[in-house]
C-alpha positions in Angstrom: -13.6 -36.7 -4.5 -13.7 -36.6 -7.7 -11.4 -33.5 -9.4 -13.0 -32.1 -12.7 -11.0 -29.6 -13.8 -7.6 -27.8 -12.5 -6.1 -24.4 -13.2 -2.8 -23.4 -12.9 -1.8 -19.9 -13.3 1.2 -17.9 -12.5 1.4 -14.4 -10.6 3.9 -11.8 -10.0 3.1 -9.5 -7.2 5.4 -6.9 -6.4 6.7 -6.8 -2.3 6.3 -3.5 -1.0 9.9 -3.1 -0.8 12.9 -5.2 -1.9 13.7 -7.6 0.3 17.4 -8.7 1.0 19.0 -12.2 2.1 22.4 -13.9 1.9 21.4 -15.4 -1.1 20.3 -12.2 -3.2 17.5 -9.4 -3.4 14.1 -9.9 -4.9 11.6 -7.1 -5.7 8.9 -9.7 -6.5 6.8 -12.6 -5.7 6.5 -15.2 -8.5 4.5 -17.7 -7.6 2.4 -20.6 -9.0 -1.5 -20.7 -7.7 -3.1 -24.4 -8.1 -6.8 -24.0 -8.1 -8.8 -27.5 -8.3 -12.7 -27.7 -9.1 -14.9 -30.5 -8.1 -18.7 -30.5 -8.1 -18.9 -26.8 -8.3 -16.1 -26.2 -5.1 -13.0 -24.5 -5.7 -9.9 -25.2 -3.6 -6.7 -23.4 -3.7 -3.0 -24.0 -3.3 0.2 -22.0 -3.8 3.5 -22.9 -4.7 6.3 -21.8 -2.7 9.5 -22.2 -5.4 11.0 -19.8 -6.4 11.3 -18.4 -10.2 15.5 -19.4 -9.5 16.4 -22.2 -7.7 18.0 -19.9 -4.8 16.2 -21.5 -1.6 16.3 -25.0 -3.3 16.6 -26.9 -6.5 12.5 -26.2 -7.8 11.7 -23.7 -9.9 8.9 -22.3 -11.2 9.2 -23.6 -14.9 10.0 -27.1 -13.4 7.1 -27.5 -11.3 4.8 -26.8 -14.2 6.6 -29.3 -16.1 5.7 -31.8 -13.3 2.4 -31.1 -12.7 1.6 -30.8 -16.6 3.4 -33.7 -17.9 2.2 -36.1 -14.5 0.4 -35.0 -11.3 -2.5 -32.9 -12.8 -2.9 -36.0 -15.1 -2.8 -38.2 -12.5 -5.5 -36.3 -10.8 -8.0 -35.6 -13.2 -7.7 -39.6 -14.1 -7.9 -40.8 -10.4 -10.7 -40.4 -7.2 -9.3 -39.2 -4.0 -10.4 -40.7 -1.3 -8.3 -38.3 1.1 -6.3 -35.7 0.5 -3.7 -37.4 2.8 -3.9 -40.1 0.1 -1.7 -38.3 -2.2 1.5 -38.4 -0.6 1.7 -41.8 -1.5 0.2 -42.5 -4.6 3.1 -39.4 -5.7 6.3 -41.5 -4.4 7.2 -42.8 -8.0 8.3 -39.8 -9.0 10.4 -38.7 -6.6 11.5 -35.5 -4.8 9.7 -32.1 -6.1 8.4 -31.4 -2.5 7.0 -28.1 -3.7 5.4 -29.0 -6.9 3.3 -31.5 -5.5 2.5 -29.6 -2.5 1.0 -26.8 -4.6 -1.4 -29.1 -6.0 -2.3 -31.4 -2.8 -2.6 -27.9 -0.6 -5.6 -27.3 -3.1 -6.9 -30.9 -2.9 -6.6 -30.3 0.9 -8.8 -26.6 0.8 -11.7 -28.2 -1.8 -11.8 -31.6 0.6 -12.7 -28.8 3.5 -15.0 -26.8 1.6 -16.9 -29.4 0.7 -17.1 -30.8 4.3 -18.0 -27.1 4.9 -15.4 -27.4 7.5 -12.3 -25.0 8.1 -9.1 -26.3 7.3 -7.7 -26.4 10.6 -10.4 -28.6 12.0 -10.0 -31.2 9.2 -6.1 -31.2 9.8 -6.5 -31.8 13.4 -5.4 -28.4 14.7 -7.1 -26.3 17.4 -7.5 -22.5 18.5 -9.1 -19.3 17.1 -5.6 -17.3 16.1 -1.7 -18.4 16.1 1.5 -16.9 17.7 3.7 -15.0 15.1 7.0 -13.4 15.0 8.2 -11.3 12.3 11.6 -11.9 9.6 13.6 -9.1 8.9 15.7 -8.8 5.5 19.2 -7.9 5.9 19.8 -4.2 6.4 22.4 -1.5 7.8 22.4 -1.5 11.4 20.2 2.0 12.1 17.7 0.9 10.1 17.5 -2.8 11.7 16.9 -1.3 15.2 14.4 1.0 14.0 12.3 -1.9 12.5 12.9 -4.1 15.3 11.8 -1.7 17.8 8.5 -0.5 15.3 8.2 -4.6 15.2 8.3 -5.4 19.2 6.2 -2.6 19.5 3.6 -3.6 17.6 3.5 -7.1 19.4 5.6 -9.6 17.6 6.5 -12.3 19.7 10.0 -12.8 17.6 12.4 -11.2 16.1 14.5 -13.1 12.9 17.2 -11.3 11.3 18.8 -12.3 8.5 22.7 -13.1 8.9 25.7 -13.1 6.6 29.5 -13.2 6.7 29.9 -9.2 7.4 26.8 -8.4 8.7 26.2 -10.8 11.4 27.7 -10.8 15.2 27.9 -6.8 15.0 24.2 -6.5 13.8 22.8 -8.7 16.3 24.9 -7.5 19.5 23.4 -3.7 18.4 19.7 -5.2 18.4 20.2 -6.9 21.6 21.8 -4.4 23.7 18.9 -2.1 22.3 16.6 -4.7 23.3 17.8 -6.4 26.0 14.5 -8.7 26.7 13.7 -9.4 22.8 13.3 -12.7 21.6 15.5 -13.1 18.9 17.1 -15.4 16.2 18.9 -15.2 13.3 18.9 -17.0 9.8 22.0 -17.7 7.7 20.4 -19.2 4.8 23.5 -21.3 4.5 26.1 -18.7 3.9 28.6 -20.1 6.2 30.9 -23.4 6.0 32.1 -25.6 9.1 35.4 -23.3 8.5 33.4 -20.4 10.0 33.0 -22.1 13.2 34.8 -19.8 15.2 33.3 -17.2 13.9 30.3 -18.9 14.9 30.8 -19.3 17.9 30.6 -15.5 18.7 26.5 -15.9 18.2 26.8 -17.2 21.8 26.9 -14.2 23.5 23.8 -12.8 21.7 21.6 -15.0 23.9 19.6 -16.6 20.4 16.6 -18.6 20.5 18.3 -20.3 17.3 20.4 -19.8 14.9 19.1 -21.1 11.1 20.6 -23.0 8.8 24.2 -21.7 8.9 26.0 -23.9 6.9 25.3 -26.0 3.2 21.3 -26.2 2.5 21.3 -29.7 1.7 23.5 -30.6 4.7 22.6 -32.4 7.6 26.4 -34.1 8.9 28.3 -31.5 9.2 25.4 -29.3 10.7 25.4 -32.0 13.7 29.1 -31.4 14.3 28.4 -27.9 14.6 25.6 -28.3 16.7 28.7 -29.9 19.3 30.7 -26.6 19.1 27.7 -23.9 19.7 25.8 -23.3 22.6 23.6 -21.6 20.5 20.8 -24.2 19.3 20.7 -24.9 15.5 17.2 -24.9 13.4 17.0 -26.6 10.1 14.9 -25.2 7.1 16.3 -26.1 3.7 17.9 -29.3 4.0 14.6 -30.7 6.0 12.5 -31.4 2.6 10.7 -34.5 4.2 9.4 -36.5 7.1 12.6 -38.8 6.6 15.1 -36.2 6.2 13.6 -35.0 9.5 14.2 -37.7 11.4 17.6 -38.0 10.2 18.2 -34.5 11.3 17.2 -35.5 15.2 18.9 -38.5 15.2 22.1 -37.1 14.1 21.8 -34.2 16.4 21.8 -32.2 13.3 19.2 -29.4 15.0 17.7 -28.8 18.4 14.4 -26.5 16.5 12.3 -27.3 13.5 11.3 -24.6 10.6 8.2 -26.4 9.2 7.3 -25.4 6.0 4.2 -27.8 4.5 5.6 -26.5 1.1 9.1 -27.4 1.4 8.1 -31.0 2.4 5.4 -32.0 0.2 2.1 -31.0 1.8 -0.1 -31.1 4.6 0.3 -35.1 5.3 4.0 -35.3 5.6 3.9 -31.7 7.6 1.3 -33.8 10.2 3.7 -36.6 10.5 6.5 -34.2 11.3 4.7 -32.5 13.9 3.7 -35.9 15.8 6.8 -36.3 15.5 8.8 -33.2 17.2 5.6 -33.8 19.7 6.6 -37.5 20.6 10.0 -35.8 20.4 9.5 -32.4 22.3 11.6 -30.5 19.7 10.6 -27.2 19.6 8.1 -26.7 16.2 7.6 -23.3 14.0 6.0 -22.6 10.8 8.7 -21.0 8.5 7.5 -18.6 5.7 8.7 -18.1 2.0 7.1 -14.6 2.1 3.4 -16.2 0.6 0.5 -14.5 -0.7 -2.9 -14.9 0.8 -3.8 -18.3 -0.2 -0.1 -19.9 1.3 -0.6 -17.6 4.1 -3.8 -19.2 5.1 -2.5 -22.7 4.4 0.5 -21.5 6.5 -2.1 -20.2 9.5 -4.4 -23.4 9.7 -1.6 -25.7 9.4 0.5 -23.9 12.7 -2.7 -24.4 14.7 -1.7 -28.3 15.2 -0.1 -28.8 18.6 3.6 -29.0 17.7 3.8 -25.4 17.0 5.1 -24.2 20.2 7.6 -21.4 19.0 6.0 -18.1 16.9 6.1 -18.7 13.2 6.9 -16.2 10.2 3.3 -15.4 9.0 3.4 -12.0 10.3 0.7 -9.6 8.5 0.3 -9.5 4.5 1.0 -6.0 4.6 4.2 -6.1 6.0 5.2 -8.0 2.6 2.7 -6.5 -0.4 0.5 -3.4 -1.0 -2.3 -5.6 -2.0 -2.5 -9.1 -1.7 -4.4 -11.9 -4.1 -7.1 -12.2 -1.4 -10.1 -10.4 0.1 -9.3 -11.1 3.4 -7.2 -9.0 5.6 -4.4 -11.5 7.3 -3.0 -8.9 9.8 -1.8 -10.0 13.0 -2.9 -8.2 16.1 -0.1 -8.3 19.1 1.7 -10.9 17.9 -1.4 -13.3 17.2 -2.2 -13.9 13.7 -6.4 -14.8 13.3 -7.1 -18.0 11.7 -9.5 -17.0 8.8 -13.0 -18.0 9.4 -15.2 -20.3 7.6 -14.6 -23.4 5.1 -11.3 -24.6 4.2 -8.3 -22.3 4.0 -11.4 -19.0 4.6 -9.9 -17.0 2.0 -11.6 -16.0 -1.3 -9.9 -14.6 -4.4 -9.7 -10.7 -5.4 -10.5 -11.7 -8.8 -9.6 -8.1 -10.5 -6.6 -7.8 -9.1 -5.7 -11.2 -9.7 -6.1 -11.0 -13.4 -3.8 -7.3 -13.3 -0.6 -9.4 -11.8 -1.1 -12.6 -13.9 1.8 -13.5 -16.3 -0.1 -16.8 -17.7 -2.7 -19.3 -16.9 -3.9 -22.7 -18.1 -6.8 -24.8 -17.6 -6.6 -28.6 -17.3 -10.0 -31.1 -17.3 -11.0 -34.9 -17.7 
């Protein structure tokens, strides 16, 4: 495949409401769209950093530096053969998980679309829609069980709350003696330390599917002597940013559940390799969510129909998250099963209008 021409343009879309986590409260999605054209095909790809570095260490301004100053470069001077190709010919420079992914996501939709194959099939996935759950923001008690009861009831398979020191063991004991049967977890987003393990340790009469990443986000050590003091399983998000990081994670007992996010780990190729791997492993698999637009929500959708993803993910529907999205397509789960988007790679096409109203800048890069 030969790539003629890339565009990279940045959006902010308002959420439809504010949306609250230990680490701060956003009121928008900034996010960098990667659109790559060869021989008349468009493909599309989304960055998931963040305009801060609050999940992790990328920002927005960073990754464009990156994919100015070296990977769109590199791809406008270089054939793929395969999009899985990329992974490697990327390693010398180093780290950047989510820069690069924005591009090679697009690389992977164009390679589809030009096969005139849906994404999911050329990834290796299978099945016509995937299980979801939904990811509550952090607020007051009333209004938690009234959006976890309007959430069961409209079919979601899971229920995530977010935690933090203050608003955590009391929160989650009132939405499971309200809902005695739910499938719950909660997510930390590292607010805690190993010092907090007492505390900790009353999330094990809330009967969790998982708790998430409770402690440092680039920690795995001290994670895996937690994981000995809980009987509440531990899941990993930020501090898994690659296949080996992952592997370190099992091995040290670090987690007992993946969050899988092909963004946070530098694509679709290393997200395949980690889901062989919690296969060959049988460590229960999810796709985690960074609250996309359409065209990261339908990377998110095709990628969770590979066979690892055995626990309901975060893409819940886009309108749960925005007024109007960046796509055409509605992605709206029906009882707690999302519909993979029909038709050549990712199946989504832009909404070109509205795309143009909520763009801050755009640039075009060719041979």
């Amino acid at each position: 495949m030969r790539i003629d021409e890339v565009e990279l343009r940045v959006v902010s879309v308002p959420f439809r409401s504010p949306v609250r986590t230990s680490y701060g409260t956003e009121s928008e999605k900034v996010a960098v769209l990667a659109t790559v054209r060869s021989d008349g095909v468009e493909g599309y790809g989304e960055g998931v950093m963040e305009n801060l570095p609050l999940y992790r260490e990328e920002s927005v301004d960073g990754a464009l530096a990156l994919l100015r100053r070296a990977l769109v470069p590199w791809i406008l001077a270089n054939d793929v053969t395969q999009p899985d190709t990329l992974t490697d010919a990327w390693r010398c420079w180093r780290g950047n998980p989510m820069a690069k992914a924005t591009l090679e996501h697009a690389v992977w939709d164009c390679c589809a679309r030009q096969r005139d194959l849906p994404l999911w099939e050329v990834l290796g996935g299978s099945g016509a829609a995937v299980a979801v759950g939904a990811s509550l923001g952090l607020t007051p008690i009333p209004d938690t069980l009234e959006r976890v009861g309007r959430h069961l009831d409209e079919g979601y398979q899971r229920i995530k709350l977010k935690v933090e020191p203050g608003a955590d063991v009391d929160l989650l004991a009132a939405v499971r003696t309200a809902f005695p049967g739910a499938a719950l977890s909660a997510d930390a987003n590292s607010a805690y330390s190993l010092a907090d393990a007492d505390h900790l340790r009353g999330f094990d009469a809330i009967g969790l599917t998982y708790l998430e990443q409770p402690l440092h986000w680039d920690d795995l050590v001290e994670h895996a002597a937690l994981a000995g003091m809980l009987a509440t399983p531990l899941c990993l998000d930020e501090s898994l940013t690659s296949y080996e990081r992952t592997v370190a994670a099992l091995d040290l007992g670090a987690c007992a559940v993946v969050n899988l996010k092909s963004g946070r780990v530098g694509g679709h190729a290393v997200a395949r390799r980690i889901n062989d791997l919690c296969v060959a492993r049988s460590v229960p698999l999810w796709c985690g969510g960074m609250y996309e637009l359409g065209i990261g929500r339908a990377h998110n959708i095709h990628l969770a129909t590979l066979p690892g993803f055995t626990l309901p993910g975060d893409t819940a529907s886009a309108s749960r998250t925005y007024e109007h999205d960046i796509v055409q397509e509605e992605l709206e789960a029906t009882a707690g099963w999302m519909p993979v988007p029909a038709g050549p790679g990712i199946g989504v096409s832009l909404d070109r209008p509205f795309l143009e109203r909520v763009t801050c800048s755009t640039e075009t890069h060719r041979r």
